[in-house]
C-alpha positions as CSV (number, residue, x, y, z in Angstrom):
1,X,16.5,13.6,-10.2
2,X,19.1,11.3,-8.5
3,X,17.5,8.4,-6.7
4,X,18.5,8.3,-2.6
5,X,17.3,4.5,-1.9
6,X,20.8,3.8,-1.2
7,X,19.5,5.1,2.8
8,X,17.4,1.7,2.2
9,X,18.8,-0.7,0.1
10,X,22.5,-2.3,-0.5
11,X,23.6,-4.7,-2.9
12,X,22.0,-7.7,-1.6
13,X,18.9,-6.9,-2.9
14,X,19.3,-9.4,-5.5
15,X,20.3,-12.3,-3.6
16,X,17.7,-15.1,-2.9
17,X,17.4,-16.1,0.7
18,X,18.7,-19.6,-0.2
19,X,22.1,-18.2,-1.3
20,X,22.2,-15.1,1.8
21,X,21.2,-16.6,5.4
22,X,21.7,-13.1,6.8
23,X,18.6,-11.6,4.4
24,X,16.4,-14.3,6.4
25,X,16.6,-11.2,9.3
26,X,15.5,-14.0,11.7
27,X,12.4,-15.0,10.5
28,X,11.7,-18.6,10.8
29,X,9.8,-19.5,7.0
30,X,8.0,-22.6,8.1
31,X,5.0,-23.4,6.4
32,X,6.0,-20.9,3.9
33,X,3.2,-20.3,1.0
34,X,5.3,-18.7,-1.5
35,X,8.6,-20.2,-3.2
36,X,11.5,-19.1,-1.2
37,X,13.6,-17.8,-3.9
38,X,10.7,-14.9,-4.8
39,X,11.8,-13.8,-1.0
40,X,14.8,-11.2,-1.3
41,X,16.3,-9.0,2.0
42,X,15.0,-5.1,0.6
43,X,18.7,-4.4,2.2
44,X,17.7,-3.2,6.0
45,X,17.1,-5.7,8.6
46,X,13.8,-6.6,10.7
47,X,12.9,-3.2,11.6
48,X,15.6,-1.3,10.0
49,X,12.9,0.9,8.0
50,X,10.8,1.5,11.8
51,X,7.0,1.3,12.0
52,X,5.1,3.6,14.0
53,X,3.6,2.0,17.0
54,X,2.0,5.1,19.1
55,X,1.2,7.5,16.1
56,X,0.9,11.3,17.1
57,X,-1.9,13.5,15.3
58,X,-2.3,16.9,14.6
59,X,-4.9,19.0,14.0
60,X,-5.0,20.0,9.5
61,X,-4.4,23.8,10.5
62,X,-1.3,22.5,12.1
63,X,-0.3,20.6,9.9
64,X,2.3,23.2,8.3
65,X,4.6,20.4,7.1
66,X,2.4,19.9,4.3
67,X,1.7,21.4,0.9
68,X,-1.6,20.9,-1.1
69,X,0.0,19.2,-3.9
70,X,1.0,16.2,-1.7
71,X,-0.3,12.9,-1.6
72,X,-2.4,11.5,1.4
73,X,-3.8,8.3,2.2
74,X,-7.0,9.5,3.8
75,X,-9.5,7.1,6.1
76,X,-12.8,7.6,7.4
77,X,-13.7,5.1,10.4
78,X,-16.9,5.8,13.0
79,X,-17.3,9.5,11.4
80,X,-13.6,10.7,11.8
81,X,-10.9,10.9,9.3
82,X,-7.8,10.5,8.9
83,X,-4.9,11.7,7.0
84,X,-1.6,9.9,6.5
85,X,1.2,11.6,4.4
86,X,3.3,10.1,1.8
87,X,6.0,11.6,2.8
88,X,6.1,10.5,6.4
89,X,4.6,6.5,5.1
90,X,7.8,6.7,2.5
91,X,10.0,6.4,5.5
92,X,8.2,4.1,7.7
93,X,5.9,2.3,5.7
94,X,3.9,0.6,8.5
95,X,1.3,2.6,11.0
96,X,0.0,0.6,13.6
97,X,-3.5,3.0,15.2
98,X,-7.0,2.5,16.1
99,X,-10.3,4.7,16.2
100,X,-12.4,4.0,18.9
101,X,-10.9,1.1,20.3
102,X,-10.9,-0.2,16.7
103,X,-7.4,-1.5,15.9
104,X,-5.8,-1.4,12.3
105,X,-2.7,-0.8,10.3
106,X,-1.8,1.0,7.5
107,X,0.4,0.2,5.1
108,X,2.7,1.6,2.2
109,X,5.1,-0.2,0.1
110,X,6.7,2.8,-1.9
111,X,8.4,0.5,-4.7
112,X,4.7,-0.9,-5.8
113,X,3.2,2.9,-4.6
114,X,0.5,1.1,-3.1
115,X,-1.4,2.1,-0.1
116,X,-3.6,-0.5,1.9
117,X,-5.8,-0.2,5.1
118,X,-6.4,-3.4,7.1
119,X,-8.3,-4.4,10.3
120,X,-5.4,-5.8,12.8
121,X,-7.6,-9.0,13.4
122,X,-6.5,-12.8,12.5
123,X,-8.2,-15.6,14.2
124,X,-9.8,-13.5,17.2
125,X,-6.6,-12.0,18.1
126,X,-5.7,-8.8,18.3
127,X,-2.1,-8.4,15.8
128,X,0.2,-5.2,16.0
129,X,3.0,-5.2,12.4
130,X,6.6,-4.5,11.8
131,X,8.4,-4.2,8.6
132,X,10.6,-7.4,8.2
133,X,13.0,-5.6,5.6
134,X,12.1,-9.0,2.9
135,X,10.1,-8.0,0.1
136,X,8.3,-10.9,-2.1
137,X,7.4,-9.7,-5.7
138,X,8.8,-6.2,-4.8
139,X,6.1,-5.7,-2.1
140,X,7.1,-4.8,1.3
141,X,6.5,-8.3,4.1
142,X,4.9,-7.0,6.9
143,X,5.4,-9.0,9.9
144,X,3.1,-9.0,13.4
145,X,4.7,-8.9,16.2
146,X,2.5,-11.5,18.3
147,X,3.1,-14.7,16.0
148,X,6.0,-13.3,13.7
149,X,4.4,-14.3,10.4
150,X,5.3,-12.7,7.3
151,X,2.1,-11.1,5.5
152,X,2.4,-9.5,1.9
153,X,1.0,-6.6,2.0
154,X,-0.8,-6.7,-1.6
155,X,-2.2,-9.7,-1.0
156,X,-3.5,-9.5,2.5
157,X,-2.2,-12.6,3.2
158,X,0.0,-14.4,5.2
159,X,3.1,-16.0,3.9
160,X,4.6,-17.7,6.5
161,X,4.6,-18.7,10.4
162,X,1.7,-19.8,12.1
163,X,-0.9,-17.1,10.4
164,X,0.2,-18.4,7.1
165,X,-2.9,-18.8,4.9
166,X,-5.3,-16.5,6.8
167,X,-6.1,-12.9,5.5
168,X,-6.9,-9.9,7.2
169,X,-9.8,-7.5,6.0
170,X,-8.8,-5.2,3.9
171,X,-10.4,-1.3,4.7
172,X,-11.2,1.5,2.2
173,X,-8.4,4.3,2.0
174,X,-8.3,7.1,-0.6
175,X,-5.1,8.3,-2.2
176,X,-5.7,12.3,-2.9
177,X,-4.1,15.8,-2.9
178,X,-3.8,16.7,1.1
179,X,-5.5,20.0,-0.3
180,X,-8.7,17.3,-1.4
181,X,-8.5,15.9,1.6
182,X,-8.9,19.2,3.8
183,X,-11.2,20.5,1.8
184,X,-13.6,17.3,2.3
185,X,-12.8,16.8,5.6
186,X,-11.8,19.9,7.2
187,X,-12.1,18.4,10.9
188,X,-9.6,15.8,10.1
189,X,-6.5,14.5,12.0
190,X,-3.1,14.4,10.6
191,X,-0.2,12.0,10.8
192,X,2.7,14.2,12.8
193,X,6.1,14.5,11.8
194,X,6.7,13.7,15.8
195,X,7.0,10.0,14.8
196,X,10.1,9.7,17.6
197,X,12.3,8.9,14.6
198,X,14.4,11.7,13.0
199,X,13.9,11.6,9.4
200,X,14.1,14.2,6.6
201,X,10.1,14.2,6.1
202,X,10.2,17.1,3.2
203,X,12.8,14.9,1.4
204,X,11.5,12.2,-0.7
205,X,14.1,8.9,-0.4
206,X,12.7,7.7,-3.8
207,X,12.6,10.7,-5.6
208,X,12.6,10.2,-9.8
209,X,11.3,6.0,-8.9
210,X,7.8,6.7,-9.9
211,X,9.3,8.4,-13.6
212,X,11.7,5.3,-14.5
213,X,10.5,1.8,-15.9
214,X,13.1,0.2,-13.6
215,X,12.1,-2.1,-11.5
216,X,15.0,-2.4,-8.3
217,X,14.1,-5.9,-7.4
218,X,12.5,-8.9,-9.7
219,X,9.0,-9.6,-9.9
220,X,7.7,-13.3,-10.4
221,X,5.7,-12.5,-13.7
222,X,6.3,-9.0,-15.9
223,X,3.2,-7.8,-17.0
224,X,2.4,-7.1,-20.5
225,X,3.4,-3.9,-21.9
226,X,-0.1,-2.5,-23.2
227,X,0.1,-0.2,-19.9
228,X,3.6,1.3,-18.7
229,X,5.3,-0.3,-16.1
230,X,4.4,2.0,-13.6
231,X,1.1,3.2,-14.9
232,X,-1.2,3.7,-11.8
233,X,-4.1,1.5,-11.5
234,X,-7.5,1.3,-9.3
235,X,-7.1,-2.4,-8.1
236,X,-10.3,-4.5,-6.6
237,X,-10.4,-7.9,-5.9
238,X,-14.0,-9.4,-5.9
239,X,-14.9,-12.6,-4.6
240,X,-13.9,-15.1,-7.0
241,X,-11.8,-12.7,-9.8
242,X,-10.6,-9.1,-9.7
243,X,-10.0,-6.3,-12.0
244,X,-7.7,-3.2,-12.9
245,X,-8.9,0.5,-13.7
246,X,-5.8,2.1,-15.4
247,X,-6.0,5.5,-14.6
248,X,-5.0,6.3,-18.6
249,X,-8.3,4.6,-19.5
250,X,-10.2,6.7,-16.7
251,X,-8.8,9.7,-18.4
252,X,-10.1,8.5,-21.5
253,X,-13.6,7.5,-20.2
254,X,-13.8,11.1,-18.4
255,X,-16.7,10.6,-16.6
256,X,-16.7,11.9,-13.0
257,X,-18.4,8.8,-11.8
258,X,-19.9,5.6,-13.7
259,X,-21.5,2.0,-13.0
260,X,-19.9,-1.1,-13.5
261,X,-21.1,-4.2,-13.2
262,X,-18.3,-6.8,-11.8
263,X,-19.5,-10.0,-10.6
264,X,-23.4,-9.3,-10.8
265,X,-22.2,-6.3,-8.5
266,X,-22.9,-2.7,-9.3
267,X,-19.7,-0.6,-8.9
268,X,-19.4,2.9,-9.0
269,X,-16.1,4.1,-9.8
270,X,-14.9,7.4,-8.9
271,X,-12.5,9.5,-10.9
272,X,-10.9,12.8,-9.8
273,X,-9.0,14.0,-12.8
274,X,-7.6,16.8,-10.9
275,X,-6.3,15.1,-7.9
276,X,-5.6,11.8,-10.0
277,X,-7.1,10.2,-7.4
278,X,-9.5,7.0,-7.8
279,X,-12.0,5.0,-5.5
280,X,-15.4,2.3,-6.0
281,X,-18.7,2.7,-3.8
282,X,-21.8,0.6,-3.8
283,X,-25.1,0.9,-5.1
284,X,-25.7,2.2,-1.6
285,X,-23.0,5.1,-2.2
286,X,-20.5,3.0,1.0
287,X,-17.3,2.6,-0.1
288,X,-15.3,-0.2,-1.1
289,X,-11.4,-1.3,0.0
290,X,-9.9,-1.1,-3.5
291,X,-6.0,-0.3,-3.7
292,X,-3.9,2.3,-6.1
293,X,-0.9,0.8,-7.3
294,X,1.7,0.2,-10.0
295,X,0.4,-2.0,-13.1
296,X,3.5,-4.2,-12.3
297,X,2.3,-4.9,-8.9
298,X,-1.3,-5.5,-9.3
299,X,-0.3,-7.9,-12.4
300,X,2.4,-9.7,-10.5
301,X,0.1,-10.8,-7.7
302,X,-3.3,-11.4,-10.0
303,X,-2.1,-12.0,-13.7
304,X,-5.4,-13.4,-14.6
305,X,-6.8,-9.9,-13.6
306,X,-9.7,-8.2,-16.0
307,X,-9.0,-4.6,-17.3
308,X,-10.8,-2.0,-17.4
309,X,-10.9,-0.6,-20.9
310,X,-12.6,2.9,-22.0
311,X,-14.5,1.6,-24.2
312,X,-16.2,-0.7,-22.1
């Protein structure tokens, strides 16, 4: 299936910011954590691919734009869920919302097909994020809007600016099948296509991406080839080392739900075969923030990661 990213990207996605001034899309890199070099312009400028600031939600019965087969990133906060399509997060890739007065962004970076939930608090203060149009080891940079610091999405972490160093707490999301996701949570809210942006929603800008080994921008470190490229893992970082579940070795494993002890911590990972969907809970049975993403992501950002293997 032909490939549309030409909406988002040009030919200066392989240009370094130290040989392209105009891929810097303003941002000011001081105190920059990263090497600058590993920071190419995705194509669009600083806000060319819009976030959502005021998010509109619908009611699931309403919620006609959707088909059962299609992905969700689905969030439970103070007893209400949540459901934010795929195919609206491919075009945006940043929703700033809040529950309760509880403030947090989610976040989609389609080239690393990882999904990440975060509490929009650094340092007592309240942060609201963009989409910079820079990525740094093919992830999207978020940037907030109050200090203008770059943030990589996968790490949680600021880049550069006057955040850079400081994190932001990562929040539990499941990636599912939107017909999961009703059926679990029939009372939940849905993302609307009334974004104020027009955008083909039922057309899907990287179409084929997820099929091809091709990478369309360079990653720092390739990982090693005992998983495909874009093999989907379960990523979760513990407190001093983190590890990969390869959805192939789940498969293998086939077990609905098993224990794992990581860092004198029981896990309990859960595997929908069905849904191809993957998530980690507690002893207690609370879930964890883990992340779904590409092998070559996960590996790029932690390549002293453990694996999961089946046989474990």
């Amino acid at each position: 299936m032909k490939l549309l990213l030409t909406f988002f990207y040009g030919l200066i996605f392989t240009l370094p910011l130290s040989m392209h001034a105009a891929s810097l899309n303003g941002f000011n890199l001081d105190r920059l954590t990263v090497p600058a070099e590993q920071i190419l312009s995705g194509g669009p400028g600083r806000d060319g691919i819009p976030a959502i600031l005021n998010p509109h939600f619908i009611d699931a019965g309403k919620a006609k734009f959707l088909k059962g087969h299609d992905t969700v990133l689905g969030l439970i906060m103070n007893g209400k869920s949540r459901a934010y399509p795929i195919k609206i997060l491919n075009w945006h890739e940043v929703v700033n919302d809040s529950i309760d007065g509880r403030k947090f962004v989610i976040s989609y970076c389609p080239l690393c097909g990882s999904g990440m939930a975060f509490l929009a608090r650094s340092d007592k203060q309240t942060l609201t994020f963009g989409v910079s149009g820079l990525l740094y080891n093919s992830d999207v940079l978020m940037y907030d809007h109050q200090t203008e610091s770059l943030w990589s999405q996968i790490r949680g972490q600021a880049i550069s600016g006057m955040a850079a160093g400081t994190s932001l707490k990562q929040y539990p999301l499941t990636l599912t099948r939107w017909k999961q996701w009703q059926s679990d949570h029939p009372d939940t809210k849905v993302l609307s296509t009334k974004t104020g942006y027009y955008r083909s929603y039922s057309q899907d800008p990287y179409a084929g991406y997820s099929r091809t080994p091709r990478l369309f921008f360079p990653v720092a470190i390739q990982a090693p080839s005992s998983y495909a490229v874009k093999e989907t893992i379960l990523g979760y970082k513990g407190s001093k080392e983190n590890i990969a579940f390869p959805l192939s070795e789940l498969r293998k494993h086939d077990r609905k739900m098993f224990s794992y002890l990581f860092e004198g911590q029981q896990l309990n990972i859960h595997w929908d075969s069905q849904n191809q969907s993957a998530w980690i809970s507690d002893a207690e049975g609370k879930q964890l923030a883990s992340t779904m993403l590409y092998w070559f992501a996960w590996y790029a950002f932690y390549p002293d990661t453990k694996v999961f293997k089946a046989g474990d």
